[in-house]
N, C-alpha and C positions, 0 to 999 in steps of 0.2 A: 504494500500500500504506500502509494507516495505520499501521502499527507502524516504517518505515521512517524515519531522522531526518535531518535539515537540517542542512548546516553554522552554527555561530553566527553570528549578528547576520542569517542569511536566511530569509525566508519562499517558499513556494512561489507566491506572488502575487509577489514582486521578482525572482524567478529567471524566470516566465513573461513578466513584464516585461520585463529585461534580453534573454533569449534570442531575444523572439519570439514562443517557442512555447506558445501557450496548452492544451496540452495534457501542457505537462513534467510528470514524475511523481519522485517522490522512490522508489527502489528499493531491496529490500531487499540488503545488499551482502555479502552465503551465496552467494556465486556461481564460477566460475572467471574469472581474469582476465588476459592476457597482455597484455608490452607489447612490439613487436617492432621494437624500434628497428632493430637492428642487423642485418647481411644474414643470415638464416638464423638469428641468436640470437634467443631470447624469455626475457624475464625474468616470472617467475611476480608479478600486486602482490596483496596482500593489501587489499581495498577496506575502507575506512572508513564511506565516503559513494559513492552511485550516482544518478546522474539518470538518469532515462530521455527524449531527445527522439524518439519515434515509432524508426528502428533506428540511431536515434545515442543516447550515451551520456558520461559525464564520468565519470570514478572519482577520488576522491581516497583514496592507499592509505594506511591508518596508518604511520606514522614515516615522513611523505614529506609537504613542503608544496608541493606541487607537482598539479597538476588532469590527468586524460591522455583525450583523447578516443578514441572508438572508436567500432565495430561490435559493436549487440547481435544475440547471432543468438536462432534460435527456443529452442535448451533453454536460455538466460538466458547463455550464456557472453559474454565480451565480450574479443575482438580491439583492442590501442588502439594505436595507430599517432603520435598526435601530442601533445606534450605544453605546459602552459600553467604560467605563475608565479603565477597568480594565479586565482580561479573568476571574477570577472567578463572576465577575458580571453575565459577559454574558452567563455565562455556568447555573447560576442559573436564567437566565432572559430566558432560554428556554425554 
């Protein structure tokens, strides 16, 4: 999505780099997002930033420096299960 933005100092060429995935996408991050750490709790994030890797995903949520990997499903929600300190962590924890 062209309107969708990049965290600062990255390009979607050093994110495709780092990750791997040459087909990472920069998404738009209108979407619902859960992170369910805990047994049977889910915390609702509000996404700031979304990559899409093919049905993996990274959110980083506003007022959280913190990156959470996940499950994209088909109507854009995204399930995230694991979380990272840093985006180049997470990009290589893909």
């Amino acid at each position: 999505m062209a309107d969708a933005q990049l965290p600062a100092g990255w390009t979607l060429q050093r994110i495709r780099d780092v990750s791997g995935d040459r087909e990472a996408v920069a998404l738009d991050p209108n979407r619902a997002v859960k992170w369910g750490a805990g047994a049977g709790a889910h915390e609702v994030l509000h996404p700031e930033f979304v990559l899409g890797f093919h049905g993996l995903c990274l959110v980083k949520p506003v007022h959280d420096d913190d990156w959470y990997m996940g499950s994209l499903y088909d109507d854009g929600s995204i399930d995230c299960w694991s979380a990272y300190d840093d985006l180049y962590e997470a990009l290589r924890g893909l």
